[in-house]
C-alpha positions in Angstrom: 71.2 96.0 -46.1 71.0 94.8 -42.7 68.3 94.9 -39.8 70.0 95.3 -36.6 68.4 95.1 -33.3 70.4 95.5 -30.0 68.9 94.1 -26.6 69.8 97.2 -23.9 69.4 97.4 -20.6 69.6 100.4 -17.6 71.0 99.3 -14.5 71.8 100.7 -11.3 75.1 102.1 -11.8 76.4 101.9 -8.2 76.1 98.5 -6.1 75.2 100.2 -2.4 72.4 102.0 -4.1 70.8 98.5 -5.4 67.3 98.3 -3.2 65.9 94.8 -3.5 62.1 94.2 -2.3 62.5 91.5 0.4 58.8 89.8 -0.4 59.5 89.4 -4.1 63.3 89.2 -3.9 63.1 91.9 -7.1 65.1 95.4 -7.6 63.0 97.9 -6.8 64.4 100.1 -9.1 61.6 103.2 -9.0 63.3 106.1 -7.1 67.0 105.2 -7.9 69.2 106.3 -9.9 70.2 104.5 -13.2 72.5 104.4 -16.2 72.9 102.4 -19.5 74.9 99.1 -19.0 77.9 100.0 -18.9 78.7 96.4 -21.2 75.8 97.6 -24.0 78.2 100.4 -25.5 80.1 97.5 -27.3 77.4 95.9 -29.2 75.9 99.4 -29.9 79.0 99.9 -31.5 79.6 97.1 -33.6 76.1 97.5 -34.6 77.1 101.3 -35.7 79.8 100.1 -37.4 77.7 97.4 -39.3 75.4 99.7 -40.7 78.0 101.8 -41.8 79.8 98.8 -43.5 76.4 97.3 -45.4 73.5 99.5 -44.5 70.2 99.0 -42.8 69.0 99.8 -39.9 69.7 100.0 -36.3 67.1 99.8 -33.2 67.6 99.4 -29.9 65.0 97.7 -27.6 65.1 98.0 -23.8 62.5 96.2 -21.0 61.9 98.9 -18.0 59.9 100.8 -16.1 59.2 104.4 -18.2 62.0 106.1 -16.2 64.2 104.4 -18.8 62.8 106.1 -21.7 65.7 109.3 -20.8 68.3 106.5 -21.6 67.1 105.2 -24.5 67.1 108.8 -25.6 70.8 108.4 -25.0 70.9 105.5 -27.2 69.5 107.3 -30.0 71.7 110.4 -29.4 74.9 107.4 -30.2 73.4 106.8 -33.2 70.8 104.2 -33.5 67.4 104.8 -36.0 65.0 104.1 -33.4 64.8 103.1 -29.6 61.8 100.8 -27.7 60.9 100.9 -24.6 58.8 97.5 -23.6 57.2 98.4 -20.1 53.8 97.0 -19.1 53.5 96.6 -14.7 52.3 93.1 -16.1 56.2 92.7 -17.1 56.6 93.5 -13.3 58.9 91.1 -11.3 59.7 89.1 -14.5 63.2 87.2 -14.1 65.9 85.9 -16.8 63.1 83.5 -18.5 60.5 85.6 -18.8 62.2 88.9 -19.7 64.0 87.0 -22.9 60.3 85.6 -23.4 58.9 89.1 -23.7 62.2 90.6 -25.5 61.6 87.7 -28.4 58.1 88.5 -28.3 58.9 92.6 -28.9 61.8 91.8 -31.5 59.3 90.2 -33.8 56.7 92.6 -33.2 59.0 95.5 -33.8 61.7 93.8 -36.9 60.5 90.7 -37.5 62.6 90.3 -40.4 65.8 91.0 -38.5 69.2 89.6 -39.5 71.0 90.1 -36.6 70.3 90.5 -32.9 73.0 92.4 -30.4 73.5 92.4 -26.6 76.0 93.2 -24.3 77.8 90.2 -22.7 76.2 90.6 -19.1 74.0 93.0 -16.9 75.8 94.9 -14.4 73.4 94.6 -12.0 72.8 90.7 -11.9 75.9 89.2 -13.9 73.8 86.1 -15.2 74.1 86.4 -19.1 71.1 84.7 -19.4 68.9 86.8 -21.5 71.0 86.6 -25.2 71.2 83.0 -25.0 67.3 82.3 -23.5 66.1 85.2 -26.9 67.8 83.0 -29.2 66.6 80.3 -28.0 62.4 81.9 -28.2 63.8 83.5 -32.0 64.4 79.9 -32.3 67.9 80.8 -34.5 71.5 80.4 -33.5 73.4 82.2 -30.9 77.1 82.7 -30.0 78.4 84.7 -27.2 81.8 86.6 -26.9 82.0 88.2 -29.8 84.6 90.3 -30.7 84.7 90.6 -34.4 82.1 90.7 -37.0 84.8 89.7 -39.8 82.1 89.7 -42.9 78.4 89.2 -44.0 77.6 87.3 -47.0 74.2 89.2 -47.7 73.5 86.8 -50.3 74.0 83.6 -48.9 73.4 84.7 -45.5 76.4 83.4 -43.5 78.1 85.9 -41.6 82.0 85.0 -40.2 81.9 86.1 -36.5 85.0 86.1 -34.2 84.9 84.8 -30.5 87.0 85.2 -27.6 87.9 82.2 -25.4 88.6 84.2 -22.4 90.5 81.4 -20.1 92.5 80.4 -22.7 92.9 84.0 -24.3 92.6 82.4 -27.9 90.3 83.4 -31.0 87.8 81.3 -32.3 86.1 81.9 -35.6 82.7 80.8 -36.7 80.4 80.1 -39.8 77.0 81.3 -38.7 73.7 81.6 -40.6 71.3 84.3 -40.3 69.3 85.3 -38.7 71.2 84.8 -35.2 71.9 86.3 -31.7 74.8 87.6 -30.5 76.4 88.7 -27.0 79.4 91.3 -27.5 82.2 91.2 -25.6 83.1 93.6 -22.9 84.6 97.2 -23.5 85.5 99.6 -21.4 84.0 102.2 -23.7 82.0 105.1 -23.5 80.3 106.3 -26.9 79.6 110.1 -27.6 75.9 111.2 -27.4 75.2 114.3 -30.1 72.9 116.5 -27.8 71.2 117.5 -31.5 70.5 114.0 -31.8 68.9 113.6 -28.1 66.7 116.7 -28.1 65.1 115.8 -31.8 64.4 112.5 -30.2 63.4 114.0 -27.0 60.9 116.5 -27.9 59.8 114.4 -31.1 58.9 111.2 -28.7 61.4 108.9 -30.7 61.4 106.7 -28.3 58.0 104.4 -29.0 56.2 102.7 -26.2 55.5 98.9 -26.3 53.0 97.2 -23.7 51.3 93.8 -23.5 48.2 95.3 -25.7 50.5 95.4 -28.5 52.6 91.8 -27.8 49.7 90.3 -26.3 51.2 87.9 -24.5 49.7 85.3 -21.9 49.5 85.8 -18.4 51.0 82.7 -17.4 54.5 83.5 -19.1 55.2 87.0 -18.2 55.6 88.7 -14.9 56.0 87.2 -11.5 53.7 84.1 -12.9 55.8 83.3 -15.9 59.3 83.5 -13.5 60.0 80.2 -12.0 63.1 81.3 -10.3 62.3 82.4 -6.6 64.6 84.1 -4.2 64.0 82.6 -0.8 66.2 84.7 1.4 68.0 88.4 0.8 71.0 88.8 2.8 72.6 92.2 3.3 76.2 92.1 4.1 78.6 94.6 5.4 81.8 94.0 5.1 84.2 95.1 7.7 88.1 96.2 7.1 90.4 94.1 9.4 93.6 94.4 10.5 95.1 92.2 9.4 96.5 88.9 11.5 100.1 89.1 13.0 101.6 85.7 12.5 105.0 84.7 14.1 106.1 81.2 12.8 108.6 79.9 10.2 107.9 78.4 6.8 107.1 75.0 7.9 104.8 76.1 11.1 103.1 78.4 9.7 102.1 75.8 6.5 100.9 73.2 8.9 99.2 76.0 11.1 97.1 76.8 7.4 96.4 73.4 6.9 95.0 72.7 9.8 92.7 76.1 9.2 91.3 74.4 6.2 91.0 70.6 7.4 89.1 72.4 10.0 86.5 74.3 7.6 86.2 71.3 5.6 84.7 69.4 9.1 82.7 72.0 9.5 80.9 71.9 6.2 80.8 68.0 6.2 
């Protein structure tokens, strides 16, 4: 038997929509639309298909305002036992640090004798794969990012065979790990069927359990804008324009040394 927790997240599902608070340098994130990551389906699936191999249990746990809960409804209605939502406003403006803080902090509260923890390679809306690595690191077991294969779990001895992909060099890697661990599942582009039976049961029956900082208890100093030591200095909108693009009569030869001369001339610039 196996206890399987999965790391979700809901992000903004289109970039123009994405509202950042220029004091805080934060996503506002009340008032807009949002989605499950689209890069969570996979390890929601490889944790579906883990349970089905060896039994257990499967919940998913998800940091966010309370608009979230609707998602993690979603979750539930793929499959998964039981769904968490962590939201406290002391969580507020939390970055990459404390967010895995307060994730490690929630997967012990919630399965503290879990074997293995899933997550999705990388949020859609901030690309930094950060948080698997930084909750492994709080769990204080080992972690190994893109997974593609879970090949076999010796429940006994608890050493699980994992499969990873090294994406520049398109090979396979495979790996001895002992449990408990973390891992970050590759990237599908999949979409998992939500039984609506499933949803409304969990919908009207409040599935979907609420965790704050009175349950985690957690100090001040670590969570929320005072536990973040990353700080966004300047917020830049751009808008790119389409140009035409630049007409260029020369031969092989000019036009080679007209482009080199381009570039010798931004590398000045930046010297």
């Amino acid at each position: 038997m196996l206890n399987i927790a999965i790391i979700t997240k809901t992000v903004v599902p289109i970039v123009s929509t994405v509202k950042v608070d220029e004091r805080t340098g934060s996503l506002i994130r009340e008032g807009v639309p949002t989605t499950l990551n689209p890069w969570d389906y996979a390890a929601i699936e490889l944790a579906l298909k883990l349970r089905e191999e060896y039994g257990g249990k499967v919940v998913a746990i998800s940091m966010a305002p309370p608009f979230a809960r609707d998602v993690l409804e979603d979750i539930i209605g793929m499959g998964v036992d039981e769904a968490y939502l962590v939201s406290d406003r002391a969580f507020a403006g939390s970055d990459t640090l404390a967010t895995s803080y307060i994730l490690a902090a929630a997967i012990r509260y919630v399965m503290p004798d879990f074997d293995i923890v899933l997550a999705g390679q990388e949020a859609a809306d901030s690309l930094t794969s950060h948080v698997p690595a930084q909750v492994a690191s709080f769990l204080s077991v080992p972690y190994l990012y893109y997974i593609v294969n879970i090949v076999k779990i010796d429940l006994v001895n608890r050493i699980v065979n994992v499969e990873r992909i090294l994406e520049d060099e398109d090979r396979i890697e495979e790996f001895k790990v002992k449990l408990p661990a973390v891992f970050s599942v590759y990237k599908k582009n999949i979409i998992l069927p939500i039984r609506v039976s499933r949803k409304i049961e969990a919908k009207i029956n409040r599935k979907v359990k609420m965790i704050t900082n009175r349950e985690l208890n957690l100090e001040q100093s670590r969570i929320g804008l005072s536990g973040s030591p990353t700080r966004v200095s300047k917020v830049v909108n751009y808008t790119l324009e389409p140009r035409r693009p630049a007409k260029v009569e020369k031969n092989s030869e000019e036009f080679a040394k007209w482009l080199l001369e381009i570039v010798q001339e931004k590398l000045r610039e930046r010297q």
